[in-house]
Each structure stands twice: as C-alpha cells, then as structure tokens.
N, C-alpha and C positions, 0 to 999 in steps of 0.2 A: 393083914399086914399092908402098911400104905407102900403105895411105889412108889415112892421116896426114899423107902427103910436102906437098902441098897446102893445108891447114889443119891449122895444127898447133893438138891439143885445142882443136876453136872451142866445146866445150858445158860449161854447168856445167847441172847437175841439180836443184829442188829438190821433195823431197817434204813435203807439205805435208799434216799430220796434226792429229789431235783423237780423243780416246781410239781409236786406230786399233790395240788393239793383235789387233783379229780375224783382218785383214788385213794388216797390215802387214811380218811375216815375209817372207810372199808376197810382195809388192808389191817388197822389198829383194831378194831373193834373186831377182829375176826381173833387176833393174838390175845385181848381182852377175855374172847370166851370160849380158850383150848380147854379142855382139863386138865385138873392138874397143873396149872399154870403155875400157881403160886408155889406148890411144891418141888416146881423141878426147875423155874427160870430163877435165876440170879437178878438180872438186869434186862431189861428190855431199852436199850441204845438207837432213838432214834438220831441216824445223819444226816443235817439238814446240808444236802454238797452246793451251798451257796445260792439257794432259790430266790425268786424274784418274785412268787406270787405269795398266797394265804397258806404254803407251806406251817412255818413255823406255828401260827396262830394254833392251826388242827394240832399239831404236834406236843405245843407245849396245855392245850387243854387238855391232853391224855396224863402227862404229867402230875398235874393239880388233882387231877383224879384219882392216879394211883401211884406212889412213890416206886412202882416196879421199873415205870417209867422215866427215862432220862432222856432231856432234848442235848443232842449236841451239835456245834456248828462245825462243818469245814469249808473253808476258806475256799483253796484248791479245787478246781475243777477237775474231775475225773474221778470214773467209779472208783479205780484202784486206792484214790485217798480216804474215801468212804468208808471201804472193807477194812483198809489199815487201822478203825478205829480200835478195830477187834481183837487187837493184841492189847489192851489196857483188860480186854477179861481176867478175872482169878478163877473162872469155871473151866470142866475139863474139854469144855464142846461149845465151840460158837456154830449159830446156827444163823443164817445170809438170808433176809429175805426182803424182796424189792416193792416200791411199792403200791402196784399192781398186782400183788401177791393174794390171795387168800385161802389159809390153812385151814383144813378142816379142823371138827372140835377132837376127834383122838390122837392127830398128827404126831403131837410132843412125845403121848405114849405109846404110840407107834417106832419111833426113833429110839427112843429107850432101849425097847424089846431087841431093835437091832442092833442096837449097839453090843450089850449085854449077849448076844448070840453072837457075835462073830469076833477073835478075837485080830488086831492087828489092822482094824481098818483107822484109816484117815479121813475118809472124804465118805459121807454118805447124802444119798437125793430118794428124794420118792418120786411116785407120778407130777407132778405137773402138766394138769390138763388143761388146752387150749380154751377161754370163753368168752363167745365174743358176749360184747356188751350190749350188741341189738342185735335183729334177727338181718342173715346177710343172705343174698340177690344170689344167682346160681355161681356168678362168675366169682364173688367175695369167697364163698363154700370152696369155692376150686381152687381160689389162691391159697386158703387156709389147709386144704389138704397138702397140697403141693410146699410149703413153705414154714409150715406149723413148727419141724425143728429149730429152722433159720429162728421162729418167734421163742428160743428158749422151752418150747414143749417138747412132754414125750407123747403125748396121747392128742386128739381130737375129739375121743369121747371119753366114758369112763373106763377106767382101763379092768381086763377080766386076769382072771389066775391061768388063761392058756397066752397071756402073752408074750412075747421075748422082754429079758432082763434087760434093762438099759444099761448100757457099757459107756458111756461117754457123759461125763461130768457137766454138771452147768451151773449158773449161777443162782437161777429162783431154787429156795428152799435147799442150796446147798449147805450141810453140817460140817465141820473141818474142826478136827482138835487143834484145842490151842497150844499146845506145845511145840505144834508145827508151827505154827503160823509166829510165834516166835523167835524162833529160830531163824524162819525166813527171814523177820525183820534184821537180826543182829547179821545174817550171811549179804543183806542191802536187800531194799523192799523190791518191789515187782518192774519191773523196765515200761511193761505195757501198762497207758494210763484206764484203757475202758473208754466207755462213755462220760465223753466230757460236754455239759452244755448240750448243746442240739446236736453232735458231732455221734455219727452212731456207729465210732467207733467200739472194739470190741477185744476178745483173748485175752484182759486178764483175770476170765476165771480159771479158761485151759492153762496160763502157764502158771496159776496160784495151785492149782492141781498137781500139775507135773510136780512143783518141787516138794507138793510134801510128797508123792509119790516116791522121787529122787530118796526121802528120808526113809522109805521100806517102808513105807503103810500101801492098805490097800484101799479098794474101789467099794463100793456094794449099794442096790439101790432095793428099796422096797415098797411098790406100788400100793399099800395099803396105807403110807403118806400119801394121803390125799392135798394134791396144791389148786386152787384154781386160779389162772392166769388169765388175767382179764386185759382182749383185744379189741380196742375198738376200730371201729369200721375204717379210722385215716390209717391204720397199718396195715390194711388191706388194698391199698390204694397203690397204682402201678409204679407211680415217681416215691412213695416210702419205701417198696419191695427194692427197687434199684439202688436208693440209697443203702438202705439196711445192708442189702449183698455188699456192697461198697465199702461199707463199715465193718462189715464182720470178714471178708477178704485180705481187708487190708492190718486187721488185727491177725492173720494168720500169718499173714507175708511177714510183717516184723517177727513173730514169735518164729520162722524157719529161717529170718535171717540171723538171729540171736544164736542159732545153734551151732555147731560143729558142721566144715560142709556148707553153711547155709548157701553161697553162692552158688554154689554148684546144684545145689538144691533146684534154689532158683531157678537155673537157665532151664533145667530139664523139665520142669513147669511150666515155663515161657513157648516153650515147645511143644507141649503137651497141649495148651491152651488152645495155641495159633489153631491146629488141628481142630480141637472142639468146637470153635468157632465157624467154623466155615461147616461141620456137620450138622451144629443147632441152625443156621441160616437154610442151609438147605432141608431140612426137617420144618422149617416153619413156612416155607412153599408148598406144600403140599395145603392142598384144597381142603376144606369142610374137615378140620381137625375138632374134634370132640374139645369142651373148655379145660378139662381136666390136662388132658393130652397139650393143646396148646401153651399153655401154664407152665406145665414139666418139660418144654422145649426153651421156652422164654426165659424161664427161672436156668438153667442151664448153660444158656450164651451169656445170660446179666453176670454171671459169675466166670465165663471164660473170661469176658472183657477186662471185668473187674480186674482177674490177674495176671492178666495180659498189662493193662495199665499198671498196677502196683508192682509188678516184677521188672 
C-alpha cells in the first residue's frame, strides 16, 4: 500500500526567502529529493519576501524543472507576510521551511507517521539540528553551544531517543494545519512582522503558534524529522549574537505587550532585569572563566539589556 492510500497529498510546502540566494539551491534540491515527495506535497511555494540578489533566478529555475514548484513574490517586508502566503493552500497541512533549511530524505514520512498517531495536534516540528557551514575555532563551538536555541535549533548534534521532547515551537520545519491558519487570517493576520530585511526581528512564529493553540489544537515534536540548519561563521560572530538577542527580545516584548496585563507584565521584567544585570557584570569579573562559561554570562547580560532597553 503506498503512503499516500490514506491522505492523499495532505502537505503544501512553503519556503520562505530574503536574498537567500547562498543557500537556497541547497535548501530546494534538498525538498527536490524527500521521498515521497510527489505523493504527499501538493505545491511547493517558494516566497521571494522582496530579495535584491540572484534569489528569484535559483527559485524560478526549480520551477521550469518541476511544476511542483511555484515562485511567488511578496512585495512586503517581513517574515510574517511570507508565512501569510500559506493560507492560499487547499492541503490539510502547510509545512514552513526557511532557506537555510535542509530536510532529510524521510522527513515528509516522518511527519505523516505523526500526524496520523496523534489526534488534535496543530503545530508539529522535528529535530532541527544546528550546522555550521565551516569548521568553527573553540570560542565559535562555545557560542554555538551557548546560543544554538536563540539560532532556531533543538539539537548541536544528532539528536538520540534518550533526549527530552522539545516543548517550544519554532519556525524552521514548523507544520501548522491550514485550517488554522485560516481562520487566523479571517480573526486579522499576526501583529508581529518577523524578520524584515536585515532587521532580526523576530516572534511571529511564537504568536502564529499561540493562536492556533488559542483554537484547541496541540504541540507535538518528533526528532526522527530530521532538519539540518545551516550556520555560518558571521552568526557566530559577537556584534550578530547581540543583534540577534536584540531582535528576538524585542519580538517578545511586543508579543507580552499584546497581551492581557502586558504593562504590568512589563514593569515586573523591567525589574527583574535591572537585577540580572548587575549579577551577569559581576559574574564576568571573575578571572580565568572557562569560554563556555564566559559565553553563558555574556549571552545572559546581551539579553538583560536587551529588555532593559525594549521594556
């Protein structure tokens, strides 16, 4: 029996690009040769969110190649207009993936398996494992331990079957039924724009989450989706970590002021900060800290400040 007989094509695909064109080959030609591809995807939706380099060119040669493929433009800067393209799906499951993405070959039927086992989920992620693109220096190895979640991973290496389930949703390789995502549109699209242009801002996939969640579906992640997330060496680098904190901070501060409370949220953060602040400075006076250790002090004040400034 093909695994198809069952759901027949429940996926549409869309990648969601901005001058991608380093990665992006990769990333398609990875999607190119899942199995099963042709029997379970619908469409494969590249979104070009307005690039300025050799994007389009890669994108629309995938197209000419195989009609699975569709180039689309958006105009609009910001991930969040990107993901929005994904309510034009008629499949039961869009699946998110960026494009520094690359999915292993059983991925698709991996996702299937779980969907099909669990009933009432919404949002599903697999591993996503951190890879850098060249071999990194002891101190790049330490940021990447230290900060590998901040880069969207769950893992650093391959992940084993004694490891903890990931509980916290993201944007590489996230699956989201369309009938959510629907609905969100017609209740008004997402507040937070994402990553816009060089801006590295961030949280609209936590609050694209929360509201199918809000709809009663559930979470569920299955590390035998295998992602590999490809890092190179400039997002290892101290003035990108700062930024990044910066962006991903400040995508949380709007998504708790959005809430119920949020001010008050706020201040008690504001507070909570000051305090962290002043214990990561004197945590980084101490002599001969191991790089690991220094890292997880540094990376912990970059973020007090961060919402110190944004709150």
């Amino acid at each position: 029996m093909s695994l198809s007989t069952k759901l027949k094509k429940p996926f549409t695909i869309v990648v969601c690009t901005y001058n991608g064109e380093r990665f992006l080959n990769r990333c398609l030609t990875a999607l190119e040769n899942l199995d099963e591809l042709h029997n379970l995807t619908e469409k494969i939706y590249v979104v070009d969110n307005n690039s300025s380099d050799g994007t389009p060119e890669i994108a629309k040669k995938f197209c000419e190649q195989d009609n699975l493929f569709e180039y689309v433009f958006e105009k609009r800067q910001g991930l969040s207009y990107a993901r929005k393209q994904a309510v034009k799906a008629s499949t039961e499951w869009v699946v998110y993936v960026d494009d520094d993405n690359v999915l292993d070959k059983n991925w698709l039927i991996e996702l299937k398996k779980t969907i099909e086992s669990r009933e009432g989920v919404g949002v599903v992620n697999g591993a996503v494992i951190a890879t850098p693109e060249q071999e990194l220096n002891k101190e790049q190895k330490a940021i990447l331990q230290v900060m590998y979640r901040n880069l969207a991973c769950t893992h650093c290496k391959e992940p084993t079957s004694e490891d903890e389930p990931n509980t916290i949703p993201m944007g590489a390789g996230m699956c989201i039924r369309t009938d959510a995502l629907k609905e969100i549109e017609r209740e008004g699209w997402l507040k937070l724009k994402g990553r816009e242009g060089k801006k590295l801002s961030s949280g609209e996939d936590t609050e694209l989450c929360e509201r199918v969640f809000a709809q009663g579906y559930s979470y569920v992640s299955n590390y035998k989706m295998k992602l590999y997330h490809i890092i190179p060496q400039t997002r290892l680098e101290e003035q990108y970590v700062i930024r990044l904190i910066d962006g991903l901070v400040k995508g949380r501060v709007d998504f708790i002021k959005s809430q119920k409370f949020g001010k008050v949220k706020c201040l008690l953060r504001k507070i909570k900060y000051f305090m962290e602040i002043q214990i990561q400075k004197n945590a980084l006076n101490a002599k001969n800290l191991p790089v690991e250790e220094l890292w997880k002090h540094k990376v912990a004040l970059y973020q007090a400040e961060a919402f110190v400034k944004s709150l």
